[in-house]
C-alpha positions in Angstrom: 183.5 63.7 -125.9 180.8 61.9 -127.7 176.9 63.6 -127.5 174.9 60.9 -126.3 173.9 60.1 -122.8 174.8 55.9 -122.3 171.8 56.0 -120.1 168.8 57.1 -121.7 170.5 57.7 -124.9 169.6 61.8 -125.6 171.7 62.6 -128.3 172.1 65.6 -130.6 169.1 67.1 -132.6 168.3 69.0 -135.8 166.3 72.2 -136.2 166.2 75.5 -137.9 167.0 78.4 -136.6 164.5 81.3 -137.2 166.1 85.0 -137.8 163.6 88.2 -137.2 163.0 88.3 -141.1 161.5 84.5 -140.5 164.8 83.2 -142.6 165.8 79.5 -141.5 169.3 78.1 -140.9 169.9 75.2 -140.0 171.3 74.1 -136.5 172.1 71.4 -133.6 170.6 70.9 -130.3 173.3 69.4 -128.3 172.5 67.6 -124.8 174.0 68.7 -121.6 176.3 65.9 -121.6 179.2 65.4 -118.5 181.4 62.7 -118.5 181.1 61.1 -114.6 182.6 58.1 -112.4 179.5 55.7 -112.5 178.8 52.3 -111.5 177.8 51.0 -115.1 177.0 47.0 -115.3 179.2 46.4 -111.7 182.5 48.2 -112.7 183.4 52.4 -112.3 183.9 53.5 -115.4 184.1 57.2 -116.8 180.7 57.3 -119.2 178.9 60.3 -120.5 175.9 61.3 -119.0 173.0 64.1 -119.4 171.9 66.2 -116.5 168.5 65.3 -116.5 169.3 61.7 -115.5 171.8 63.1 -113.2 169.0 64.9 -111.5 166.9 62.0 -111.7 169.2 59.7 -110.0 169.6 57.3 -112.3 173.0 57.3 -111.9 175.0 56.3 -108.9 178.1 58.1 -108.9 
């Protein structure tokens, strides 16, 4: 499953992560990414989608 959303196109992130002792590691923020039944240009197809524009109903399912 890929970790972008085909509607507003959210994808992965980059950060550190910080321990108690202030030591950083680096990490990945990763979308909340489902894979739906949408209407995407006229056809249902099965896309990949974040929640957010779930939510937001930018999405008809």
């Amino acid at each position: 499953m890929s970790h972008k959303c085909v509607i507003c196109g959210k994808g992965s992130t980059s950060g550190n992560t910080v321990s108690h002792s202030n030591k950083a590691s680096k990490r990945l923020f990763k979308p909340n990414i489902q894979s739906l039944n949408i209407l995407f240009n006229g056809k249902k197809t099965r896309e990949c989608v974040c929640t957010s524009c779930i939510k937001s109903d930018k999405v008809k399912k």
